[in-house]
DOPA-220604 format. One record per residue (C-alpha): residue number from 1; residue in three letters; z, y, x. Coordinates in pm, whole numbers, plus 50000, padded with zeros to 5 digits. Layout:
rec num NUM&residu ALA&up Z&north Y&east X
...
//
This chain:
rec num 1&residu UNK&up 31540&north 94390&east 14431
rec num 2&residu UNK&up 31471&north 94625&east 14741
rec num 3&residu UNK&up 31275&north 94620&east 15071
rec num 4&residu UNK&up 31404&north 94889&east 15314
rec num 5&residu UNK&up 31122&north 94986&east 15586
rec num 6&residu UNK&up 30934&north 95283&east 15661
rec num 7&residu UNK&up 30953&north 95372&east 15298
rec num 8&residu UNK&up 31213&north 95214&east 15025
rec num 9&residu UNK&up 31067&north 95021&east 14726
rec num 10&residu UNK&up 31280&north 94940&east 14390
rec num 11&residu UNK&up 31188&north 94793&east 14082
rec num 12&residu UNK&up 31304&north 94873&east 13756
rec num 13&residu UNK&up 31267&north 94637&east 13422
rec num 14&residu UNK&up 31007&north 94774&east 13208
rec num 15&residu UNK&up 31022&north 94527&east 12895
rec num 16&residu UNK&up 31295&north 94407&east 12707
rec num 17&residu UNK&up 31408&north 94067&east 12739
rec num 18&residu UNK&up 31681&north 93790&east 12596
rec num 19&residu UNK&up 31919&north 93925&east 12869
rec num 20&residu UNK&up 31754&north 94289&east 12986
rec num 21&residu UNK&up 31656&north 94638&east 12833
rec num 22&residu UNK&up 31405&north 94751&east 13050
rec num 23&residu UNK&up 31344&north 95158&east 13104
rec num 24&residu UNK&up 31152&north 95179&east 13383
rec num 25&residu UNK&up 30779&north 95181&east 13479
rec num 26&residu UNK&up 30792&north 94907&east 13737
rec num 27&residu UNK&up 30794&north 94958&east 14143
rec num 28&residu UNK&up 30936&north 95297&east 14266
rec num 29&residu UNK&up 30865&north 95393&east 14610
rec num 30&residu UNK&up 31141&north 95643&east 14789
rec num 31&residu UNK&up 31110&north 95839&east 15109
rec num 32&residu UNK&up 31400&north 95764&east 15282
rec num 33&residu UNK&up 31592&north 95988&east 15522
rec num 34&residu UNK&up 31776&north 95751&east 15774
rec num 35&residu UNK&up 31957&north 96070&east 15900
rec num 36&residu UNK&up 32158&north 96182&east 15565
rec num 37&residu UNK&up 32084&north 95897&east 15398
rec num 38&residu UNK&up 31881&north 96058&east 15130
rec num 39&residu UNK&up 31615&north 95903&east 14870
rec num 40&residu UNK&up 31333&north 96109&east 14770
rec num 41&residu UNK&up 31087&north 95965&east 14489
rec num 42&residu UNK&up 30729&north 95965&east 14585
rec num 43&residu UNK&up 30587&north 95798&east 14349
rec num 44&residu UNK&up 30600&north 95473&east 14078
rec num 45&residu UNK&up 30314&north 95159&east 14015
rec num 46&residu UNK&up 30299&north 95040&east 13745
rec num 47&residu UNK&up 30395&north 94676&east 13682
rec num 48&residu UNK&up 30595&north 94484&east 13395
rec num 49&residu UNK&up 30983&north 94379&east 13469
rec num 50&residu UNK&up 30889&north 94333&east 13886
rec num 51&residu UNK&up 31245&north 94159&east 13931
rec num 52&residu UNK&up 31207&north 94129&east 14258
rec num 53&residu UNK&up 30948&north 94187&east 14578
rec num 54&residu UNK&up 30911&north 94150&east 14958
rec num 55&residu UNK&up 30712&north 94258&east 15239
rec num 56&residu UNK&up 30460&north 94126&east 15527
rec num 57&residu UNK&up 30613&north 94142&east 15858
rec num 58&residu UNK&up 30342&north 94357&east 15959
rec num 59&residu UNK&up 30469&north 94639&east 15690
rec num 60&residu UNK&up 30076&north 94653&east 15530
rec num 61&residu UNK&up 30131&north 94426&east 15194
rec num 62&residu UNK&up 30407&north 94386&east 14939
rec num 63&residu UNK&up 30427&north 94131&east 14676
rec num 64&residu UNK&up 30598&north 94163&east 14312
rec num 65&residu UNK&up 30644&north 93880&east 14082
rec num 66&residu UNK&up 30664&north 93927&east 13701
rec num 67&residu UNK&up 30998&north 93800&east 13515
rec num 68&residu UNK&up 30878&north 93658&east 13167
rec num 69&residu UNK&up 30881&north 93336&east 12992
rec num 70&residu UNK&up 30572&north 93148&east 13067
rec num 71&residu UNK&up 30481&north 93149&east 12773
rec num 72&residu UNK&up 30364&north 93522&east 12805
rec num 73&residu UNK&up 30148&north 93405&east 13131
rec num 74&residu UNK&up 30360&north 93602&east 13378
rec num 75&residu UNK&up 30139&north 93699&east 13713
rec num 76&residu UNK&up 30192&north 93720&east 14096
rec num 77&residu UNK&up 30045&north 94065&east 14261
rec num 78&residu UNK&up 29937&north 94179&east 14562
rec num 79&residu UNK&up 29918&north 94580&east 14671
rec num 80&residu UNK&up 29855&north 94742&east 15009
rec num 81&residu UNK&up 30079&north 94951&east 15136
rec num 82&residu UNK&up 30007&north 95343&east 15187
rec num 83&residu UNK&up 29618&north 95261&east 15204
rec num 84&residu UNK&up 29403&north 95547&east 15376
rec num 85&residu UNK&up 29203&north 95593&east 15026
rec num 86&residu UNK&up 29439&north 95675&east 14823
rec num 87&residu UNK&up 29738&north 95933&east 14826
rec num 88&residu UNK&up 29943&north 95639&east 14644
rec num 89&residu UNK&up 30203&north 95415&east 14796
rec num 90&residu UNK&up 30036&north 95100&east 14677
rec num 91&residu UNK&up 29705&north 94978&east 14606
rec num 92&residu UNK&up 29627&north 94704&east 14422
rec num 93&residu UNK&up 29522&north 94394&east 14582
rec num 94&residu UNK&up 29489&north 94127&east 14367
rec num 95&residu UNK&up 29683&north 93885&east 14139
rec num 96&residu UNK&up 29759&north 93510&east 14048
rec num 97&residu UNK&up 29856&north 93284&east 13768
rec num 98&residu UNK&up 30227&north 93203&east 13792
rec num 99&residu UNK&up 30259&north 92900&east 13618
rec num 100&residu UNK&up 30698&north 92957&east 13589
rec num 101&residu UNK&up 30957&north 93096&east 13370
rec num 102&residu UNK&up 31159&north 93403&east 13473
rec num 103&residu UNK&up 31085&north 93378&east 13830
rec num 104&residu UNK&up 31313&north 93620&east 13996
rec num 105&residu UNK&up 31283&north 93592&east 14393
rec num 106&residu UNK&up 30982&north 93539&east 14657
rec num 107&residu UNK&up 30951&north 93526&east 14993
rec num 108&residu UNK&up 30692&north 93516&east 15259
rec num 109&residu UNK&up 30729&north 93204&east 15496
rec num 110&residu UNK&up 30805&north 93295&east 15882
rec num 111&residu UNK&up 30426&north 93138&east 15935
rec num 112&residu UNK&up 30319&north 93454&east 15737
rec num 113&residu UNK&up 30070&north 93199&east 15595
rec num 114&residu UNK&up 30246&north 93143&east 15240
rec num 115&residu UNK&up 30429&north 93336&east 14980
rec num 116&residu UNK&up 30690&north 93099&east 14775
rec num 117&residu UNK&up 30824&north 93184&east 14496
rec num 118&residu UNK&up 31141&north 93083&east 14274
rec num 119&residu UNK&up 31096&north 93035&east 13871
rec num 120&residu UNK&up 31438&north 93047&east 13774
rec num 121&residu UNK&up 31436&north 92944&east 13397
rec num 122&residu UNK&up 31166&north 92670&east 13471
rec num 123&residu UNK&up 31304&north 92535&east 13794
rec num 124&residu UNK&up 31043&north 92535&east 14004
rec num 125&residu UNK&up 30939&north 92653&east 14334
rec num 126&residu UNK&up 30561&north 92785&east 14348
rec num 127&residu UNK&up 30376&north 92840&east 14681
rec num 128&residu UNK&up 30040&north 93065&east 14746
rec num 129&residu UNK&up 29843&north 93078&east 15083
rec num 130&residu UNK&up 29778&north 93472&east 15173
rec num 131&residu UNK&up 29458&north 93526&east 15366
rec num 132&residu UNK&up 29402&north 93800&east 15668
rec num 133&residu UNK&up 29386&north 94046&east 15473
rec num 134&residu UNK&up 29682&north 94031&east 15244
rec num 135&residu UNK&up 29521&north 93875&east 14955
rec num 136&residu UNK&up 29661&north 93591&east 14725
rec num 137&residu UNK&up 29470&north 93318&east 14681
rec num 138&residu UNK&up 29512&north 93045&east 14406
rec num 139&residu UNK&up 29898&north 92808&east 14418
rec num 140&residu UNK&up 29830&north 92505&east 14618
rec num 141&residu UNK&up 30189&north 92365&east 14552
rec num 142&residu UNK&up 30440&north 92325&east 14270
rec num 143&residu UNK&up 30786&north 92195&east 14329
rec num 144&residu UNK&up 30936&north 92108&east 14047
rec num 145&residu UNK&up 31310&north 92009&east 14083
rec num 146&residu UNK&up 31549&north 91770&east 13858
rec num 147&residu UNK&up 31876&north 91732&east 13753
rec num 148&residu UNK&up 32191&north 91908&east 13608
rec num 149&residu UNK&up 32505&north 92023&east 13739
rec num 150&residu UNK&up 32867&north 92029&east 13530
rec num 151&residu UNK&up 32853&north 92395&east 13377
rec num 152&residu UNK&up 32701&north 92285&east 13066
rec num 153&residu UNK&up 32596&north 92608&east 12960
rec num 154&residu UNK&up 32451&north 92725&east 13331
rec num 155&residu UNK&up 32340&north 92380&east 13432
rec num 156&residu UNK&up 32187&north 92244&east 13209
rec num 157&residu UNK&up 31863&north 92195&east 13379
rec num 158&residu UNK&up 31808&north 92358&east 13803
rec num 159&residu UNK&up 31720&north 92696&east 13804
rec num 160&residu UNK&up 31562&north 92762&east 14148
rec num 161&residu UNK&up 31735&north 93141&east 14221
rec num 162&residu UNK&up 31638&north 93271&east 14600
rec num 163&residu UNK&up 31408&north 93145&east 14832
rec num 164&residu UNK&up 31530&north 93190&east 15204
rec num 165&residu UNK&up 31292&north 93160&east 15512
rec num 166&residu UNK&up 31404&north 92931&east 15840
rec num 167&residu UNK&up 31192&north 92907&east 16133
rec num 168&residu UNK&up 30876&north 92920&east 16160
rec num 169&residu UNK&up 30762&north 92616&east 15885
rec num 170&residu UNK&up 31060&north 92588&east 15665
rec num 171&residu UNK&up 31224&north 92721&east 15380
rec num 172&residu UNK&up 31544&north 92697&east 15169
rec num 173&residu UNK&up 31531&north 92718&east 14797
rec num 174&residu UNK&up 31907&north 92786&east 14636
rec num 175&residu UNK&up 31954&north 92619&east 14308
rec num 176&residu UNK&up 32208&north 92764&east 14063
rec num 177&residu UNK&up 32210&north 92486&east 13839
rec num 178&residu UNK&up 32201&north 92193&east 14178
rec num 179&residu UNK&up 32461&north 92372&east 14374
rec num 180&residu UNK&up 32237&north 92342&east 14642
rec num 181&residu UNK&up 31994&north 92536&east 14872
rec num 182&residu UNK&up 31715&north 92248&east 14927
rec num 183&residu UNK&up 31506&north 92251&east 15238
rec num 184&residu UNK&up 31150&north 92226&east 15232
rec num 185&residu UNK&up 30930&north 92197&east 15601
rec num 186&residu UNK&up 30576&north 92231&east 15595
rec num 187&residu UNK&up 30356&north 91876&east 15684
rec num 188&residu UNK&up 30017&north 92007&east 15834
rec num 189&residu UNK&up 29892&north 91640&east 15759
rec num 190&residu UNK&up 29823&north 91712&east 15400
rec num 191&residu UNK&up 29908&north 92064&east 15422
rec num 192&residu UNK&up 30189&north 92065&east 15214
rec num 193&residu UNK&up 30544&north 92180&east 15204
rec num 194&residu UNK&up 30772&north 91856&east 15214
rec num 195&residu UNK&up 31157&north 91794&east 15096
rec num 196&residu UNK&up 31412&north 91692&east 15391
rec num 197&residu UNK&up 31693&north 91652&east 15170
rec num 198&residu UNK&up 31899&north 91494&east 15504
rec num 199&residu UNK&up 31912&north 91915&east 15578
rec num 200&residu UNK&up 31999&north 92011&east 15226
rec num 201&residu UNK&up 32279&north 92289&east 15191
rec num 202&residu UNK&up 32527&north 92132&east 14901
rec num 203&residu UNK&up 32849&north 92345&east 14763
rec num 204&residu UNK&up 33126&north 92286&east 14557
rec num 205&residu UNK&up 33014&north 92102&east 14194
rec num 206&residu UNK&up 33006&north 92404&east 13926
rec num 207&residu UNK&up 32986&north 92708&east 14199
rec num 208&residu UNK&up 32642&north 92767&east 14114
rec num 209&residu UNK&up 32466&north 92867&east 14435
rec num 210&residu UNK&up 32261&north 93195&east 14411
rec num 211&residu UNK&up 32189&north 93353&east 14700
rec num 212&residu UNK&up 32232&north 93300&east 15075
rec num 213&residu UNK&up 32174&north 93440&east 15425
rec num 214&residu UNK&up 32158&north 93341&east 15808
rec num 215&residu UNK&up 32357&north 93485&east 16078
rec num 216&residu UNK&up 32129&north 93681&east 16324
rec num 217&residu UNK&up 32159&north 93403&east 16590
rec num 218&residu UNK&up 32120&north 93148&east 16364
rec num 219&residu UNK&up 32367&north 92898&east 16402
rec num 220&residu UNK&up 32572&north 93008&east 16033
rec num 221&residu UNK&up 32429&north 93032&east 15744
rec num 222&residu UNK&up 32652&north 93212&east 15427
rec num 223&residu UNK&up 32580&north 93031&east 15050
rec num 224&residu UNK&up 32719&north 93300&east 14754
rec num 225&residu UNK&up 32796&north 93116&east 14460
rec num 226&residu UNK&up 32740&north 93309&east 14102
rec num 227&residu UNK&up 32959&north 93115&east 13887
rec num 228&residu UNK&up 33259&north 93148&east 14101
rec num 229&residu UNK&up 33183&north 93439&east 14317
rec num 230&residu UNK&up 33263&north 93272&east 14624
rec num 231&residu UNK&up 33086&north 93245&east 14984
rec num 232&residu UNK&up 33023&north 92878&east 15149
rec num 233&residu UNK&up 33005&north 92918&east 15550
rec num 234&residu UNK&up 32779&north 92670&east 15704
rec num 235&residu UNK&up 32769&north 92559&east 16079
rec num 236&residu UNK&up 32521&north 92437&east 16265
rec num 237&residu UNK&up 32600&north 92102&east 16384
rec num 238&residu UNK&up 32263&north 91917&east 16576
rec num 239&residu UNK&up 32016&north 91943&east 16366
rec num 240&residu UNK&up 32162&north 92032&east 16041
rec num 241&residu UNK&up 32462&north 92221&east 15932
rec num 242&residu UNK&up 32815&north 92123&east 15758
rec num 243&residu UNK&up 32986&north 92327&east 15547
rec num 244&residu UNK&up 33289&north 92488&east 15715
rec num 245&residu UNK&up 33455&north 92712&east 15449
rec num 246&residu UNK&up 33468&north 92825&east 15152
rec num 247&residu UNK&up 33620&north 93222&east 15017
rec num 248&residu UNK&up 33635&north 93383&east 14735
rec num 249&residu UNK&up 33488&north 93780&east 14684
rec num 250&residu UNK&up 33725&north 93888&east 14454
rec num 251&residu UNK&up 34091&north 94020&east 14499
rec num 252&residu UNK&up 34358&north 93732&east 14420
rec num 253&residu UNK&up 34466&north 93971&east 14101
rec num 254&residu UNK&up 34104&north 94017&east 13944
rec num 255&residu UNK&up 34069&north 93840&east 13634
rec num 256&residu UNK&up 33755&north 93934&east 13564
rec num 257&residu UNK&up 33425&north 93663&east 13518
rec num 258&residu UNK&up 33295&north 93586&east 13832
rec num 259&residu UNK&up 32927&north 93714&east 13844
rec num 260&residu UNK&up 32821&north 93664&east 14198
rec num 261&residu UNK&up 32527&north 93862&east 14343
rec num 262&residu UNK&up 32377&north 93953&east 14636
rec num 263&residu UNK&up 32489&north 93898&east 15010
rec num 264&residu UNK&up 32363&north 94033&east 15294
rec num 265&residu UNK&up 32488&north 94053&east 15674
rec num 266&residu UNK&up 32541&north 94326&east 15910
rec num 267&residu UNK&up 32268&north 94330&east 16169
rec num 268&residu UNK&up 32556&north 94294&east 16436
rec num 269&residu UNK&up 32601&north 93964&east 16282
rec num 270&residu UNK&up 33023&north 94072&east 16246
rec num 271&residu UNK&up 33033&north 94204&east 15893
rec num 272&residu UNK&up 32883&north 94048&east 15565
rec num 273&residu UNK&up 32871&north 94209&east 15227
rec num 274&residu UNK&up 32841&north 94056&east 14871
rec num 275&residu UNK&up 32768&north 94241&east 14509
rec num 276&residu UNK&up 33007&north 94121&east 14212
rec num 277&residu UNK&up 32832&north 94196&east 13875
rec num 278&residu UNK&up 33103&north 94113&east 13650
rec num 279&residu UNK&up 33326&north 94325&east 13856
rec num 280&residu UNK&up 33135&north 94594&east 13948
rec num 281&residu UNK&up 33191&north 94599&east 14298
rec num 282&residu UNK&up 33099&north 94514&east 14680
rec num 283&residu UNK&up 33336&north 94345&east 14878
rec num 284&residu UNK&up 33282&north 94321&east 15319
rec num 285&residu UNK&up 33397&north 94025&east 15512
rec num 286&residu UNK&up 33478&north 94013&east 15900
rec num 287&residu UNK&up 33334&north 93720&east 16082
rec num 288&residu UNK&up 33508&north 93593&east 16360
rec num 289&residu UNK&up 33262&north 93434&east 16614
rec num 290&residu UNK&up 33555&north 93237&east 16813
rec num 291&residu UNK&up 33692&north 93142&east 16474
rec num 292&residu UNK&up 33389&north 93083&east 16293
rec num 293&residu UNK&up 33592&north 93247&east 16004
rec num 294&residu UNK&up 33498&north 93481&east 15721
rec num 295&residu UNK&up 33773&north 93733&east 15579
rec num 296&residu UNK&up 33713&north 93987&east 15279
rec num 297&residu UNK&up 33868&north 94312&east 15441
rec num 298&residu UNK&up 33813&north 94493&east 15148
rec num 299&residu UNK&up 33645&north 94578&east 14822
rec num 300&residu UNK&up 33527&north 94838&east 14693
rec num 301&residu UNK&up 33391&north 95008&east 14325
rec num 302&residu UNK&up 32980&north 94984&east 14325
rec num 303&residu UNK&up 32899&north 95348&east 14200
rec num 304&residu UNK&up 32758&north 95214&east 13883
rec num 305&residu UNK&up 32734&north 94901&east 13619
rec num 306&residu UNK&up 32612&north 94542&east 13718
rec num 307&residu UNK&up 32499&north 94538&east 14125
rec num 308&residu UNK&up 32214&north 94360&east 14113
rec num 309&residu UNK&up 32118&north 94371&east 14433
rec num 310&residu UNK&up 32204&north 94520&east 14811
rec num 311&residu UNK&up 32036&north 94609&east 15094
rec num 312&residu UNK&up 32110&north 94767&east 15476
rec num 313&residu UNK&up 31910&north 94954&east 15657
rec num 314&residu UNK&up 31800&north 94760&east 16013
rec num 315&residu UNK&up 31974&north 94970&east 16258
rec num 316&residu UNK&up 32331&north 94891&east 16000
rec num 317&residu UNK&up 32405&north 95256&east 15931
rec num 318&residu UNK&up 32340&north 95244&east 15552
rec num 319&residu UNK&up 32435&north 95058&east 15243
rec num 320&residu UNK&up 32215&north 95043&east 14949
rec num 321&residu UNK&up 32328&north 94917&east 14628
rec num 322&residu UNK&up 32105&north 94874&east 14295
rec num 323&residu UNK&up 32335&north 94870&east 13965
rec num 324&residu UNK&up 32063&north 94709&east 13703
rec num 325&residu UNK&up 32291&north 94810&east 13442
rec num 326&residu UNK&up 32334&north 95170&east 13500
rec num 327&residu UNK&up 32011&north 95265&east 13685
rec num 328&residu UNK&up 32125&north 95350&east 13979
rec num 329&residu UNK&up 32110&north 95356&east 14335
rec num 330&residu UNK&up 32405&north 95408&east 14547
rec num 331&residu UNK&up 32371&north 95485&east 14896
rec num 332&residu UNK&up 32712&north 95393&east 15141
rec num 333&residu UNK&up 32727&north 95542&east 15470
rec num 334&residu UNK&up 32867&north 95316&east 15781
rec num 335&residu UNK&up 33208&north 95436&east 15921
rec num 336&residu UNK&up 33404&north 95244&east 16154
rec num 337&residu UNK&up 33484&north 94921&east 16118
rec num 338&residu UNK&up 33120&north 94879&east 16005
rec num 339&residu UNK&up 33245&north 94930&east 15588
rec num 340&residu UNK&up 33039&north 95168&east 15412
rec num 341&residu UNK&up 33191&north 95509&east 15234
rec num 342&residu UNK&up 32936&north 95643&east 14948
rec num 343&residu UNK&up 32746&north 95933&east 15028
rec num 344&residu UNK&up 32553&north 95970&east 14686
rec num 345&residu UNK&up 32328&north 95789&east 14415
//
């Protein structure tokens, strides 16, 4: 739910849902102080349950998505970042139609050219050129995807959960209720983004993919699964990849109901880091390049209720964690070994 770059932004629910309470006002920016790992708040736009946002490459525009049923004709929205007008953080841009339920991740392709979004209740994957100047301009493309996995209850239909950029005209989207991150490469012959299922990402039946990541050089990619809290390593083999191993995030003894999160990797590309909701906790793998193996090292308590989301900084010296439940942030300092040791929320 973060973006970590000159400034931190967070979002905060702001209107009650099935599943949420929301208290906050939507997007909080935060000075933050790379030295002691401080957060200072500068100031909040307002925007209704932002679930999750991203950033231009360039650092001028950020993006928010509304998470709403449909039926309450959720938007899209654009805002420049730290305009010269204005003594705000953001300024707003402009917005668009998002024709999807509970859409809950977007990304910006490598291209810079299009901003895709996931719908997670609706299953669908929505796409929106962005002009020179950071506007959005109206979808051109909606991917709707079909099917069921065996979880009766959390696949009964795909719910599209993460979108993850690759290369320069490609993009995964992970599908909870699939158990699979499905590839999509764009065709400049009709100017569309196409499905190459022969470089689909597929994990175990029931797992429920969620989230995943890339290894800095590329060759791995890391699946996290939210129905059994595990991580699916990936190798690249040609052209595509083949799954290599699978590991769970939670101590042999927990018997608590896995709620996989977030996962993010260490900018060294050695260390990778998952949230567990259900347990409240983060737990840090060791890669092993000559391996190509993943062990959990260690796990640890998340400062607060429900860790929604993580983040580390780009030069790997700080941890952030976001616990939706208990409206917090928690900020982890690196020590050796490259785990994190919390400094303060």
């Amino acid at each position: 739910m973060s973006e970590i770059s000159e400034s931190i932004y967070w979002v905060l629910y702001q209107k009650k849902t099935e599943e949420l309470v929301g208290k906050g006002k939507g997007i909080y920016c935060f000075d933050f102080d790379e030295v002691e790992g401080k957060l200072d708040l500068l100031d909040v736009t307002a925007s209704l349950n932002p679930s999750y946002l991203t950033i231009s490459k360039d650092g001028k525009y950020l993006y928010a998505v509304e998470e709403i049923p449909i039926e309450e004709s959720p938007k899209i929205r654009a805002f420049r970042i730290n305009p010269e007008s204005s003594k705000d953080s953001l300024a707003f841009i402009d917005e668009q139609e998002l024709p999807g339920s509970y859409s809950c991740h977007l990304a910006i392709a490598d291209s810079q050219k299009y901003l895709i979004v996931a719908a997670y209740m609706s299953g669908n994957v929505l796409v929106y050129p962005i002009d020179d100047n950071g506007e959005l301009l109206p979808l051109n493309q909606n991917i709707i995807h079909y099917g069921i996995g065996p979880n009766t209850i959390r696949q009964e239909a795909p719910h599209v959960h993460m979108i993850q950029p690759v290369n320069k005209n490609g993009f995964y989207a992970v599908d909870l209720g699939l158990d699979t991150a499905r590839y999509y490469e764009f065709d400049q012959s009709n100017n569309k983004f196409m499905s190459a299922p022969e470089f689909d990402l597929e994990i175990k039946k029931g797992a429920g993919a969620r989230h995943m990541i890339f290894h800095p050089n590329g060759s791995y990619a890391f699946v996290f699964s939210e129905l059994t809290s595990e991580v699916f390593s990936f190798k690249k083999s040609g052209e595509k990849m083949e799954l290599i191993q699978s590991i769970s995030s939670l101590p042999d003894e927990v018997k608590t109901i896995p709620a996989g999160a977030a996962i993010k990797m260490h900018p060294n590309g050695k260390y990778l880091y998952v949230s567990n909701r259900g347990h409240n906790s983060i737990s840090m793998y060791k890669f092993d390049r000559e391996t190509e193996k993943l062990t959990l090292v260690t796990n640890i308590d998340s400062g607060g209720k429900t860790p929604r989301d993580i983040s580390i900084d780009p030069l790997g010296n700080w941890l952030l964690v976001a616990n939706q439940d208990s409206d917090n942030i928690v900020v982890f300092k690196s020590k050796p070994r490259r785990w994190f040791a919390k400094k303060t929320s």
